[in-house]
N, C-alpha and C positions, 0 to 999 in steps of 0.2 A: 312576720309583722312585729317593729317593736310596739312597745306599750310601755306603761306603767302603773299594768295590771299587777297584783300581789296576786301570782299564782305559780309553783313553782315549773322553771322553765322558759320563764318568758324574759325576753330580750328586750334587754337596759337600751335608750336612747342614745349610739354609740357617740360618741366627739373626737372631733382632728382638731389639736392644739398644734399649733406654731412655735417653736421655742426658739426664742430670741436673744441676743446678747444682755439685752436689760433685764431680763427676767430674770435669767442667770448671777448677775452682778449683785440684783437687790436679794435674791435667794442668800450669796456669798455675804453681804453685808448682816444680814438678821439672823445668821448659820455660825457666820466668825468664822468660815471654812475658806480661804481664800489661795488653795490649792490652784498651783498654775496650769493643772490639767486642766483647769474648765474654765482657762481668762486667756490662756496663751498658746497656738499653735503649734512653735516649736516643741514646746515643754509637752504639749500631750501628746506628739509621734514621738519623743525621745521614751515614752512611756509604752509607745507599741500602737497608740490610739492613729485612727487616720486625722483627726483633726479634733477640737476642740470638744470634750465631753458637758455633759450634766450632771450636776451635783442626783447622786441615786435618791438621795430621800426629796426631793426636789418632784424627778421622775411620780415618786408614790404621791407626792400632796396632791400634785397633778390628775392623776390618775383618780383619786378619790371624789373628783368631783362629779363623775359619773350617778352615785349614790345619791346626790344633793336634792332630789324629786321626793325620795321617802324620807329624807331629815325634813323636809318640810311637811311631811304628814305624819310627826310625831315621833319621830325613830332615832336613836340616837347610837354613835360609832362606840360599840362594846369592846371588837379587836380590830386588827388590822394589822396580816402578816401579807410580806410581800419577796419574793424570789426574784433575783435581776439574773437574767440571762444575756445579758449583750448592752453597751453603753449607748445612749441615746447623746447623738452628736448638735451642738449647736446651731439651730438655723433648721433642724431637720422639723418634719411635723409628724406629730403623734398620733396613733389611731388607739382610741381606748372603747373597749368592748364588753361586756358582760350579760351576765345571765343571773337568773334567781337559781341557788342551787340548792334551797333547804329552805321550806317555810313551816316555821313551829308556831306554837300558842302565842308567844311574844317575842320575838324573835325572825333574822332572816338572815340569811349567809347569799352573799354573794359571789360569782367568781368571774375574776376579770385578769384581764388579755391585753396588754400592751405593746404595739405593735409599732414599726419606724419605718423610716422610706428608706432604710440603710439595711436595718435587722426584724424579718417577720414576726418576732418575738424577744422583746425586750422584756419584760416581763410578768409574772405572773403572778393574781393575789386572791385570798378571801379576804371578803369586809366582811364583820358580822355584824348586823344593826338588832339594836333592842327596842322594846316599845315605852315611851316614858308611862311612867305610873302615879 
């Protein structure tokens, strides 16, 4: 069962995001990243990709929004590392997952799972949220 019970082990209200050309574009415009792998087809199979990539730190903003239930009950983002296993293509939808994996006195770590319709693991992060004081 999910929840958004603070108890460790308990499973985050998962989301399937959509990732679209515009999201992309405006990601590219407020990044200055305007890398033709992630605007133009040719140029990202000349790169080995099958088709049009997403910007990786793009991928994580995304993925972080999972967390957004205990930001709103006080908590706020202390780290956030994240491991990319596999490119997440434009137009594909995202499946983002987690778990509580450490709950301390102020403090909580979370670990999450990002997942494609192309790559069953795209990839992989701890968030660690602290409690305002």
């Amino acid at each position: 069962m999910v929840s958004h019970a603070i108890e460790l082990g308990a499973a985050l209200e998962p989301l399937l995001i959509e990732i679209n050309e515009d999201m992309v574009r405006k990601y590219g415009e407020v990044s200055g990243d305007f890398n033709p792998i992630h605007f133009d087809d040719r140029a990202s199979k000349e790169k080995g990709f099958p088709a049009k990539i997403i910007h990786g730190m793009l991928t994580m903003a995304i993925a972080s929004n999972i967390v957004e239930p205990y930001l709103q009950k006080g908590y706020w983002v202390k780290t956030y590392e994240m491991k990319f296993k596999a490119p997440v293509l434009v137009g594909e939808t995202i499946s983002i997952k987690g778990t509580i994996a450490s709950v301390e006195k102020e403090s909580l770590t979370f670990e999450i799972n990002v997942s494609s319709t192309t790559y069953p693991q795209v990839a992989k992060s701890k968030i660690v949220l602290h409690v305002y004081k």
